[in-house]
N, C-alpha and C positions, 0 to 999 in steps of 0.2 A: 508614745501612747496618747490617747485622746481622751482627756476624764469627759464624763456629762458634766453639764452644772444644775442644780438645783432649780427646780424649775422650767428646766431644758421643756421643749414642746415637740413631739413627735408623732406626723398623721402616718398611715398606711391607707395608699390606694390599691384597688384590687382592678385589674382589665381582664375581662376573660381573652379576650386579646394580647395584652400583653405578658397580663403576669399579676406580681404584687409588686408594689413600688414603696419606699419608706421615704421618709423625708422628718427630715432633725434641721428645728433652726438654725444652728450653728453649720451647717454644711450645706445645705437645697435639696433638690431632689438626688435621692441615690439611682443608681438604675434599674429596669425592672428586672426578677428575679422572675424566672419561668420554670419552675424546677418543680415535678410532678409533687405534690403532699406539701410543698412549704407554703404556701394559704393556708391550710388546714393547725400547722404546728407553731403556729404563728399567733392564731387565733387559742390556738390552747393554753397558750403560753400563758396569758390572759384569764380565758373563759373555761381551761379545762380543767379533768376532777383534780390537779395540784397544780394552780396557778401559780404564778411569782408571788404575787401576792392576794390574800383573799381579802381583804380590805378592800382593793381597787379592783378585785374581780365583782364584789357587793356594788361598789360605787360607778361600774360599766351599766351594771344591769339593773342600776335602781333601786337596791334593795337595802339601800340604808333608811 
């Protein structure tokens, strides 16, 4: 298994072409993900009404 480490930095590109694409510094880019609704639950995960965390859903959206 693959722990994160603290710290770790993780962007999401979105192509409407391609897809969504992740990328973790510790690996590069992953490949993109074309799968109808996964942009959408990705973004939730985050931004939606029960985020991972609502700390960093406040600190995406400015509202600290």
């Amino acid at each position: 298994t693959n722990t994160i480490k603290e710290g770790a930095m993780f962007t999401i590109e979105f192509s409407p072409e391609h897809g969504v694409r992740l990328n973790y510094d510790e690996v590069g880019d992953l490949p993109y993900i074309k799968e109808e609704g996964f942009d959408r639950a990705i973004l939730r995960a985050w931004l939606g009404d029960n985020p991972i965390s609502l700390e960093m859903k406040k600190d995406l959206l400015g509202q600290h």
